[in-house]
C-alpha positions in Angstrom: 0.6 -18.4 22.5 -0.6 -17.2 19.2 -0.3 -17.5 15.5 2.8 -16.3 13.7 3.4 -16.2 9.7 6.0 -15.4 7.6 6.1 -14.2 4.3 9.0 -12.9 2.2 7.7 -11.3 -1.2 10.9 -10.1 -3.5 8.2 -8.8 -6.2 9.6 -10.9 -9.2 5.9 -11.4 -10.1 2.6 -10.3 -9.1 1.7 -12.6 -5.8 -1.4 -14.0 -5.1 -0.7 -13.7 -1.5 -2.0 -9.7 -1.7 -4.8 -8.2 -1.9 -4.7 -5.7 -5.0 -6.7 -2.5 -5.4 -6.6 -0.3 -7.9 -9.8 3.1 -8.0 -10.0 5.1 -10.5 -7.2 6.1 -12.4 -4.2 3.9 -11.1 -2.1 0.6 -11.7 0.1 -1.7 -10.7 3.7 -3.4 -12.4 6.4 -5.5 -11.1 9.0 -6.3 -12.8 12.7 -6.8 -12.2 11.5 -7.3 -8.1 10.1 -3.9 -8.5 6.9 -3.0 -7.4 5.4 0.3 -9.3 2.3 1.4 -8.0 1.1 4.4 -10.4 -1.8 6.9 -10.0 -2.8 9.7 -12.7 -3.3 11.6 -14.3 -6.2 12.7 -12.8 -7.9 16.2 -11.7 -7.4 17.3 -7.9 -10.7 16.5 -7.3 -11.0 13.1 -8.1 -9.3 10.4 -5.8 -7.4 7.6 -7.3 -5.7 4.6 -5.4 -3.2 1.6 -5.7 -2.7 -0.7 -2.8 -1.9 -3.9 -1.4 -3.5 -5.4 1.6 -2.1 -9.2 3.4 -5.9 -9.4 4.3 -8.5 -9.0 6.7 -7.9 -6.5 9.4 -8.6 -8.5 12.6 -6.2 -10.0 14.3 -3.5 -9.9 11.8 -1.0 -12.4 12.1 2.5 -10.8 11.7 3.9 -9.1 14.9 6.2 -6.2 14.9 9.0 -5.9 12.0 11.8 -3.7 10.5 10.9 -2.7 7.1 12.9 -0.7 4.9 11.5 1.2 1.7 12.5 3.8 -1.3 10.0 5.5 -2.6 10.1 8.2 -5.4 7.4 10.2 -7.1 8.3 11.2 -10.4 6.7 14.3 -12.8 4.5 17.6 -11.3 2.2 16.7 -8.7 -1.4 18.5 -8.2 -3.0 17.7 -4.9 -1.4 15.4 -2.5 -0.3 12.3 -2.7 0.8 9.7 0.3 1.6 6.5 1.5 0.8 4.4 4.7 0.4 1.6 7.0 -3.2 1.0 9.0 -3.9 -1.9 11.0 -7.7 -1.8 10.4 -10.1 -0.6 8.4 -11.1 3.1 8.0 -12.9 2.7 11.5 -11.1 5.3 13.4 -11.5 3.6 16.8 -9.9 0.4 15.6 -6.6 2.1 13.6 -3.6 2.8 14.3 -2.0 4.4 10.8 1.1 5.9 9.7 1.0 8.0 6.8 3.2 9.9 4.8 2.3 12.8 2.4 3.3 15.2 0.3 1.2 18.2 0.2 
């Protein structure tokens, strides 16, 4: 049939099971099962980035789920900033994204 995983992360402390990435100016804490993932300050026309990753791209082994998430951004915001889901790389033929943004 196929392979199926599991994983539950409650963010207590910083799992191994994710990929982290941070460019330019941007970080990550967790603490108190809080995940903060921080960009700036930085100029409009420089790009910064935090995010997690549960791996490789192809053939991904979760299947469909309900997720729930808060999310607040905090302070005066120049340019945009946004969050997603992609099931590939940046290879537009492969993805199939979801992104939210604030402009």
């Amino acid at each position: 049939m196929g392979f199926c995983l599991s994983y539950f992360d409650d963010f207590i402390e910083r799992s191994t099971y994710w990929r982290w990435r941070i460019d330019n100016y941007a970080s990550f804490s967790v603490e108190k099962s809080i995940l903060r993932m921080c960009m700036g300050p930085t100029e409009a026309l420089y790009y910064s980035n935090a995010e997690i990753a549960d791996g490789e791209f192809d053939e991904l082994p979760w299947r469909f789920k309900t997720f729930e998430i808060r999310v607040r951004m905090t302070g005066q915001h120049f340019g945009s900033a946004g969050w997603g889901f992609w099931n590939h790389s940046m290879r537009v033929d492969l993805s199939v994204p979801i992104w939210f943004i604030y402009l």
